[in-house]
C-alpha positions as CSV (number, residue, x, y, z in Angstrom):
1,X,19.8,35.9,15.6
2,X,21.4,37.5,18.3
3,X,21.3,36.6,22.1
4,X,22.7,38.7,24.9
5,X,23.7,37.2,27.7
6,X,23.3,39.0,31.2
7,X,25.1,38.1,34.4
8,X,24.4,38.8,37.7
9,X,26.1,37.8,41.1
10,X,28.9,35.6,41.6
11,X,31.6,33.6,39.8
12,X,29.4,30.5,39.8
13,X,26.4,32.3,38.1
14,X,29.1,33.7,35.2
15,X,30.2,29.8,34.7
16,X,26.7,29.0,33.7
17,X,25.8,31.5,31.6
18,X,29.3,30.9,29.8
19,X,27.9,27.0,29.5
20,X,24.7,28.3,28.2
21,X,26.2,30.5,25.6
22,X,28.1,27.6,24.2
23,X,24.9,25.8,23.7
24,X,23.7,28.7,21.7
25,X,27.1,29.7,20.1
26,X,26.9,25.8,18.9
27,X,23.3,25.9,17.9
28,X,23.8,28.9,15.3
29,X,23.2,32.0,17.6
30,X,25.7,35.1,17.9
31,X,26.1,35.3,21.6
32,X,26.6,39.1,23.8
33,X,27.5,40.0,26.9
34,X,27.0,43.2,27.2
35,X,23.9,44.7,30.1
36,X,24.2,48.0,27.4
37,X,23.4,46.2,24.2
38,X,19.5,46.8,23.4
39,X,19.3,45.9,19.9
40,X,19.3,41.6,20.4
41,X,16.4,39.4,19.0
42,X,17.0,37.2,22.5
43,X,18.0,38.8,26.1
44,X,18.4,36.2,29.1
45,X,19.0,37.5,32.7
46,X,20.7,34.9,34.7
47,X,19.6,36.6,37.8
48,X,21.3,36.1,41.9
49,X,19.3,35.5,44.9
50,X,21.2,35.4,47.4
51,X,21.3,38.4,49.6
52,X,18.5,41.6,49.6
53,X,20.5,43.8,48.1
54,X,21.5,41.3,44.9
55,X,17.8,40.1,44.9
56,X,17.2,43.9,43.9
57,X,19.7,44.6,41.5
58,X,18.2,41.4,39.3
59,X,14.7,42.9,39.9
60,X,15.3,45.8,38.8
61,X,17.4,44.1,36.0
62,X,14.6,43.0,34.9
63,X,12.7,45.9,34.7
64,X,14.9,47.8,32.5
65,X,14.8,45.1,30.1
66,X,11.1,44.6,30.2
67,X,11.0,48.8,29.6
68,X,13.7,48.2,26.1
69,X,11.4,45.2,25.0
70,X,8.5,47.4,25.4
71,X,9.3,50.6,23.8
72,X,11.1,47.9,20.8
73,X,10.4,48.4,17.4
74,X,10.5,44.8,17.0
75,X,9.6,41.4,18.4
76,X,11.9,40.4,21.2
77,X,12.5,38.1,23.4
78,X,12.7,38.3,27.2
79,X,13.9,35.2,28.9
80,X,14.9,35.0,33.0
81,X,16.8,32.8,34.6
82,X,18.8,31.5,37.5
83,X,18.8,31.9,41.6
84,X,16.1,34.2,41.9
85,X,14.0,32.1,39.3
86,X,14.5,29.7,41.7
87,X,13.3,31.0,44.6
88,X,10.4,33.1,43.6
89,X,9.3,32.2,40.0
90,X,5.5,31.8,40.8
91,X,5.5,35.9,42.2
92,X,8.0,36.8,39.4
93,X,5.7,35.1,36.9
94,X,2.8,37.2,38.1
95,X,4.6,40.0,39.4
96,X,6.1,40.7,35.6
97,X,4.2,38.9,32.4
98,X,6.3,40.8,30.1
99,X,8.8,38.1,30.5
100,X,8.3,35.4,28.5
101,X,10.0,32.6,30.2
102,X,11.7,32.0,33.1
103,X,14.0,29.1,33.8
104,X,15.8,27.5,37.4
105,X,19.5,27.0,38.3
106,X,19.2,23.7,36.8
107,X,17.1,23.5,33.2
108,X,20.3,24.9,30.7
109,X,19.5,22.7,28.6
110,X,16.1,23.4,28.8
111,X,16.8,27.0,28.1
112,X,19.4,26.7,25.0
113,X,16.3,24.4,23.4
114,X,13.6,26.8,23.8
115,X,15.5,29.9,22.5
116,X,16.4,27.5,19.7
117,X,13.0,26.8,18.8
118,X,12.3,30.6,19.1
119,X,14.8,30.9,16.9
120,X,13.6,28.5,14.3
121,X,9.6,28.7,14.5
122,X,9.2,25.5,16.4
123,X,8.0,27.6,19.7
124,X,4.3,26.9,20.0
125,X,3.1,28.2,23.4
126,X,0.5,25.6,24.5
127,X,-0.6,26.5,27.9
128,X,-1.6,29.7,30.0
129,X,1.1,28.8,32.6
130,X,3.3,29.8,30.2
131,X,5.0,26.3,29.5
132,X,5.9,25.7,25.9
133,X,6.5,22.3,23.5
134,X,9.2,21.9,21.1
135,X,9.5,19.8,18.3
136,X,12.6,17.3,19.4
137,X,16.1,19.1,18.1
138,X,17.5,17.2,15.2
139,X,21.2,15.4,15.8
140,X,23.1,18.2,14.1
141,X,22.0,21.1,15.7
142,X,24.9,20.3,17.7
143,X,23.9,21.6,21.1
144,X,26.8,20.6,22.7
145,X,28.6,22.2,26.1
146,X,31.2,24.5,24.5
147,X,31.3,27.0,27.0
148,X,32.0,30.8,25.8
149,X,34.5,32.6,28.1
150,X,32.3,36.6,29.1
151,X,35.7,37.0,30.6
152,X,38.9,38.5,29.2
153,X,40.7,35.6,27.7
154,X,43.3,35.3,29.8
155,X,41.2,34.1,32.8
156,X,38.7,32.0,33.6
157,X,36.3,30.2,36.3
158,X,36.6,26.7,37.3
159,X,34.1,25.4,38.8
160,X,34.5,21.9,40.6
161,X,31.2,21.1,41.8
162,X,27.7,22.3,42.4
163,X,25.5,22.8,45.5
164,X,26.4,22.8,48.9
165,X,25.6,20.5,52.0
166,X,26.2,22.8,54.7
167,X,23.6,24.6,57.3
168,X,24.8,28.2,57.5
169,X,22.0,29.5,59.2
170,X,21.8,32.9,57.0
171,X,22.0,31.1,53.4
172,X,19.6,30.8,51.0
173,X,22.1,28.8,48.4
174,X,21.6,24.9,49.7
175,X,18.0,25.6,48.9
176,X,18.8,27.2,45.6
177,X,21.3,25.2,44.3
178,X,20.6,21.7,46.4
179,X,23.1,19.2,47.7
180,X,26.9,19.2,47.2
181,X,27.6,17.3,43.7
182,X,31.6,17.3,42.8
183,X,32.3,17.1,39.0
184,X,34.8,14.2,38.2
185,X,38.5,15.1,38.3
186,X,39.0,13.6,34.9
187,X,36.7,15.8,33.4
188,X,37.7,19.3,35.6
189,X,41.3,18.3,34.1
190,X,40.3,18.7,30.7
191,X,38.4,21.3,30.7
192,X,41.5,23.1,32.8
193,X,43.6,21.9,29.9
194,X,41.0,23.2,27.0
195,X,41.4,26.2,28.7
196,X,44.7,26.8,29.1
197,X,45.0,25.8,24.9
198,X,42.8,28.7,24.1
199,X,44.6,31.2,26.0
200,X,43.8,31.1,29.7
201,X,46.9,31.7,31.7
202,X,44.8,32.3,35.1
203,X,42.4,29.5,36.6
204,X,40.2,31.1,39.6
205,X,38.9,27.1,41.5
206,X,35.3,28.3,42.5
207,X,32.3,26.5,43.8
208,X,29.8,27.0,46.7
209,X,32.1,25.3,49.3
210,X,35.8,23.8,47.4
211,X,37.0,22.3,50.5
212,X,33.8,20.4,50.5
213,X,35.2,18.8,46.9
214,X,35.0,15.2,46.1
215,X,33.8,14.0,49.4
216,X,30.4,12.7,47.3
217,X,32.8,10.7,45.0
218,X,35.2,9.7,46.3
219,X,34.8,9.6,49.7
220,X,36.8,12.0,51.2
221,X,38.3,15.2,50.6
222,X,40.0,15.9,47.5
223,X,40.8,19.4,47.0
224,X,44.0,19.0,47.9
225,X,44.3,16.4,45.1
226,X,42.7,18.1,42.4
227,X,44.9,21.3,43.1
228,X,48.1,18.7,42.3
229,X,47.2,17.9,39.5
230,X,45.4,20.7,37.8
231,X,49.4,22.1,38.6
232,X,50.7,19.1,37.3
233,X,49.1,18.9,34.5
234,X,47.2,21.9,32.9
235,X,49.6,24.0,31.7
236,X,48.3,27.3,33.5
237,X,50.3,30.1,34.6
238,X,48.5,30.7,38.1
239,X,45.6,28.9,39.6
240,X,44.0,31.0,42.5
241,X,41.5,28.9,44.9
242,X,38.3,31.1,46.0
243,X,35.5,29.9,48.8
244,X,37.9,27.5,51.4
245,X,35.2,26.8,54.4
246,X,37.1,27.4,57.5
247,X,35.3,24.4,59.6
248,X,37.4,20.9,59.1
249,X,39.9,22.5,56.4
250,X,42.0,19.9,54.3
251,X,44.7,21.2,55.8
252,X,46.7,19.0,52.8
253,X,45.6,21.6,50.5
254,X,48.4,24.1,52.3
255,X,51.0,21.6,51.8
256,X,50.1,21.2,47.8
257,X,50.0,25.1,47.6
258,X,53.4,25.5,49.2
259,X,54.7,22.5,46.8
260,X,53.8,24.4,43.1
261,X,54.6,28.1,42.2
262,X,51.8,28.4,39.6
263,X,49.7,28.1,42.6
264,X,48.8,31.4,44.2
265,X,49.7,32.2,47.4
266,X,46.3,33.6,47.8
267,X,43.7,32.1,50.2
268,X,39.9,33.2,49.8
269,X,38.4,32.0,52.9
270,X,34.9,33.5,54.6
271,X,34.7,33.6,58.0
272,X,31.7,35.7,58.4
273,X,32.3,36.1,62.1
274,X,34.6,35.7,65.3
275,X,32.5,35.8,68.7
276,X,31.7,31.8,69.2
277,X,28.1,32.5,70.3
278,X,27.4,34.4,66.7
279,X,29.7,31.4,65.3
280,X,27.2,29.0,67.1
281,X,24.1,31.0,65.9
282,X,25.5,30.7,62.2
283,X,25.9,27.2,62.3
284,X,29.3,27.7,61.0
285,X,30.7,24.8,62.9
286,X,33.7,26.6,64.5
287,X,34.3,28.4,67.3
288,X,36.8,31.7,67.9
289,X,40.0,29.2,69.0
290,X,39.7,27.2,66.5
291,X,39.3,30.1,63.4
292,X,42.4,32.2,65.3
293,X,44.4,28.5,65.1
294,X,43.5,28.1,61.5
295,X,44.7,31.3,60.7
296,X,47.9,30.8,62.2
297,X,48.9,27.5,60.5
298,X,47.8,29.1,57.2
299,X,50.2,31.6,57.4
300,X,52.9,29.2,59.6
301,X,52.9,27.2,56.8
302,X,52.5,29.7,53.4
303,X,54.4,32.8,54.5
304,X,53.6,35.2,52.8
305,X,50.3,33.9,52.4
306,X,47.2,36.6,50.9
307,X,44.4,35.8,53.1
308,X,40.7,37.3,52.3
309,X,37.8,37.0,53.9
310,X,34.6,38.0,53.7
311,X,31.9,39.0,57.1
312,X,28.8,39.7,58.1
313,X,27.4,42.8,60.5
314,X,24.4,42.7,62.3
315,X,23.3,39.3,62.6
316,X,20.1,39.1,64.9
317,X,21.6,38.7,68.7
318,X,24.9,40.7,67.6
319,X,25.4,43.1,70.3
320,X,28.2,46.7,70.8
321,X,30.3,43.7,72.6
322,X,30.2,41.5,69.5
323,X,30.6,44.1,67.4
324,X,34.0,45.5,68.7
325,X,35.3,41.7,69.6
326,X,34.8,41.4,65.3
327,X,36.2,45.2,64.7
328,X,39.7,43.9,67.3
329,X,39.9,40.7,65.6
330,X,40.1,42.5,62.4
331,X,42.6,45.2,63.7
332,X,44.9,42.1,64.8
333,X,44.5,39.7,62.2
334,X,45.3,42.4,59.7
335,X,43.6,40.4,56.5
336,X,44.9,41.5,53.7
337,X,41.9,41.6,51.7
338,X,38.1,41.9,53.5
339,X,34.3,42.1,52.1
340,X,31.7,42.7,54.3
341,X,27.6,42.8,53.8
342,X,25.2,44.0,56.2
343,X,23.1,40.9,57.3
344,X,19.7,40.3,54.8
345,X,16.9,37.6,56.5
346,X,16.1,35.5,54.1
347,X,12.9,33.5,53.9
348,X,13.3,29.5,54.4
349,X,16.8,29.6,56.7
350,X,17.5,28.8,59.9
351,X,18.1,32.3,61.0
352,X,14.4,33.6,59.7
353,X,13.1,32.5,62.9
354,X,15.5,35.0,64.7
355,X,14.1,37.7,63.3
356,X,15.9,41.0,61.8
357,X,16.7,42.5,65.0
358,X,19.2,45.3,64.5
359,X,17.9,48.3,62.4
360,X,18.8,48.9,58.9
361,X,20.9,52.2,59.7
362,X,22.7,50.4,63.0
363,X,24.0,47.6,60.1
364,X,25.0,50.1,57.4
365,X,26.9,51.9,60.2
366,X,28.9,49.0,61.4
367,X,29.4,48.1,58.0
368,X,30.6,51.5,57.5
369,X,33.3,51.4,60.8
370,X,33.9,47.9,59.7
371,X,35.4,48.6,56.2
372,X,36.8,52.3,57.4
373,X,39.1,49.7,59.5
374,X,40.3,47.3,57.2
375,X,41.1,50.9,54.7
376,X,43.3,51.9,57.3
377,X,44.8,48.2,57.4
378,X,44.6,48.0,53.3
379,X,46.8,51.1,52.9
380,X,49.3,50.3,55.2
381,X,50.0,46.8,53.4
382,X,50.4,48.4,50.1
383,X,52.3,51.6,51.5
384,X,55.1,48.7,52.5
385,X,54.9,47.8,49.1
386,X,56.3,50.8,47.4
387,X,60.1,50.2,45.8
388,X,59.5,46.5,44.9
389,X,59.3,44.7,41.8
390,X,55.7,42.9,41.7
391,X,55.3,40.5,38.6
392,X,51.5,41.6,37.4
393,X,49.3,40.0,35.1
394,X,47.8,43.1,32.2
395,X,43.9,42.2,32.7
396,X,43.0,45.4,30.2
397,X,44.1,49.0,29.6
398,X,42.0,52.2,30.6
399,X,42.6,55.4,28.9
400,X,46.7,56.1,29.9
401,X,47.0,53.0,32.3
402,X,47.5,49.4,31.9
403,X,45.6,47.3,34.3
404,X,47.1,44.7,36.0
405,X,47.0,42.4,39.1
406,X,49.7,40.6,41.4
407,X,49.5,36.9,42.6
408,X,47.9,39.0,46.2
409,X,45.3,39.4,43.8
410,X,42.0,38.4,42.2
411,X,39.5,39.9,39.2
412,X,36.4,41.7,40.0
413,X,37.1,41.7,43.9
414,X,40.7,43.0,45.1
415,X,42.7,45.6,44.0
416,X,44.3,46.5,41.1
417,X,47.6,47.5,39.7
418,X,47.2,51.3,37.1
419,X,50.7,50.9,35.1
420,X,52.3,53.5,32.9
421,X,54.6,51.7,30.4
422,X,57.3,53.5,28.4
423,X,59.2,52.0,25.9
424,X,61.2,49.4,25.1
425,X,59.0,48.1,27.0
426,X,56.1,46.2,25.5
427,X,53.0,45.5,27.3
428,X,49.7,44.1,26.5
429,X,46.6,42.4,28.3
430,X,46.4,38.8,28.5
431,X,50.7,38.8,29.3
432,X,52.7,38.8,32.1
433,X,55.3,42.0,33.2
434,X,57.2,43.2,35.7
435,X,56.4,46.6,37.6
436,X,58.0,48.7,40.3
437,X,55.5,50.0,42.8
438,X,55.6,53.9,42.9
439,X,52.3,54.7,44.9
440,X,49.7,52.7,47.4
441,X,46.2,53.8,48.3
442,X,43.7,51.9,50.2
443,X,42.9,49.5,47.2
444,X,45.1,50.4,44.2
445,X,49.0,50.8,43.5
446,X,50.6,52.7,41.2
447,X,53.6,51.8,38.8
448,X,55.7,51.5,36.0
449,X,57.6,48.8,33.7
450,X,61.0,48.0,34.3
């Protein structure tokens, strides 16, 4: 039978449903991951909850599938999953009986076994809740955690823990995903190092807070640790660290980045805002002085450093003031790579209570100005880039163009190098070249193989 596999949201969500499609890869099952592939016995939708606008793209996710499983010609099963289970599964369950199961951020197990027994005639729906009984797997169905990459092969997520103990008074995920729980080093370093043996040459460090890492185990901090040795010892060609929290960084970590080349010079850390009061209001646990000193001892102590960052317009209480104190902090801080999202309320946070007091078309505007800035910002970096030699990394190729990415740069998120290759020169994705820059635009470069 076959299962498709269909991911939505962040890095962390692609991680689990590359977990879960080991389990079924193990168990027998020929595993997709494809949104356009219609013609599988089994569809999950590991869905994301996190903001409006990603609570609507899994809705309506799911609607397109329950429309294909409808107009099927044959039985097929319709399974949902993940943050937005979480959150609303009793309304989902009602809202949408087409689907025939729906599953939290927590039950993978769970999930592999009843599509298993699907798969084998052991599913006996018992109850009008929709819960089920299986019959208990035998030993060599071999459900074991064999994760199946949905990325290119020569990258992959790490993910270091799960959950996240902070109070960030716009976010849903500490009640989605629960308490901060770091995986043991021992184990991250051997999955790095299975990795690396089947062909990963990039390891992206991910998790709801990394700086938060180890703290539950060990007692302290121990990013700076676990970066060490995951250079020391698992073989990979770069290792790029995603979601720093700018509160009480381990400012150790800079010193281990600055010590190993296969570490990135590459910094992902979201500051959401700069005014203190909207700071304070966030419950980010920083104020302005503190964010504008972190910034410059990150890049005292890794020149060179890429810095991204990711912010939010129109919090409730953010005034015109606010708002321009953000849009100068971003003309002088000149990140190098910036995401923004207009502000969503979200039911169960601290900020709920604050209302949603800025309109809809007053957020999209500043996120509009916002991002129209850090274009202007974006271009001029990669205009002073033109004439040099980058080494890239060839993710895939697209019609006449290679695709690649510098060390400035991660998948899915930053921008991305097009590359004409002529011979000699031999290029393919998964390997490493060097380019000469011949073009910049706001979020792309142009170039070709030397």
């Amino acid at each position: 039978m076959n299962v498709n596999v269909i991911t939505l949201g962040c890095s962390k969500n692609t991680v689990d449903s590359e977990n879960l499609a080991g389990l079924l890869k193990d168990a027998g099952f020929k595993v997709f991951f494809d949104r356009r592939h219609n013609d599988c016995d089994v569809v999950i939708i590991n869905t994301c909850g996190f903001i409006g606008d990603a609570k609507e793209e899994s809705v309506n996710t799911i609607l397109q599938q329950v429309e294909v499983k409808q107009r099927g010609r044959k039985k097929r099963l319709l399974i949902v999953v993940g943050c937005l289970v979480e959150r609303y599964k009793h309304d989902l369950k009602k809202e949408l009986p087409d689907v025939d199961a729906w599953f939290g951020v927590h039950e993978w197990q769970m999930i592999a076994e009843y599509v298993v027994a699907y798969g084998t005639s052991q599913f006996y729906p018992t109850k009008s809740d929709g819960s089920f009984s299986v019959t208990t797997l035998s030993p060599n169905s071999h459900l074991n955690p064999s994760r199946l990459q949905s990325t290119p092969s020569h990258y992959a997520y790490l993910k270091i823990s799960e959950g996240c103990n902070r109070s960030c008074s716009y976010c849903a995920i500490p009640l989605i995903r629960g308490r901060h729980v770091s995986r043991p080093v021992d184990e991250i370093i051997a999955e790095a190092k299975h990795l690396v043996a089947t062909g990963v040459k990039e390891l992206l460090v991910v998790a709801q807070d990394t700086t938060f890492y180890g703290i539950d185990l060990y007692g302290e901090r121990r990013l700076a640790w676990l970066l060490d040795r995951l250079a020391t010892e698992c073989g990979a060609d770069w290792i790029r660290l995603h979601y720093t929290y700018p509160a009480s960084f381990p400012l150790d970590v800079l010193d281990v980045m600055a010590k190993h080349d296969n570490i990135c010079k590459y910094l992902d850390i979201p500051l959401q805002h700069i005014n203190t009061r909207m700071l304070a209001s966030m419950q980010r646990n920083i104020d302005r002085e503190a964010t504008l000193k972190l910034l410059a001892t990150i890049r005292e102590r890794l020149p060179g450093v890429t810095l991204r960052t990711t912010l939010i317009v129109g919090y409730p209480g953010e005034n015109d003031e606010m708002f321009r104190e953000l849009k100068d902090f971003i003309a002088n801080a000149r990140f190098d790579r910036l995401g923004a999202f207009a502000y969503s309320k979200e039911e169960g946070t601290p900020a709920e209570v604050l209302g949603d007091t800025i309109p809809d078309d007053e957020k999209q505007r500043r996120l509009a100005e916002l991002m129209a800035l850090q274009d202007n910002i974006s271009f001029e970096k990669n205009s002073r880039l033109v004439g040099q030699s980058v080494k890239v990394l060839i993710d895939r190729k697209e019609g006449e163009y290679y695709i690649g990415r510098s060390q400035s740069d991660s998948p899915e998120v930053d921008d991305e190098i097009l590359i004409s290759s002529t011979p000699p020169h031999v290029v393919k994705p998964g390997t490493f070249c060097n380019v000469l820059i011949t073009q910049a635009f706001e979020h792309d470069l142009m170039a070709i193989t030397v």
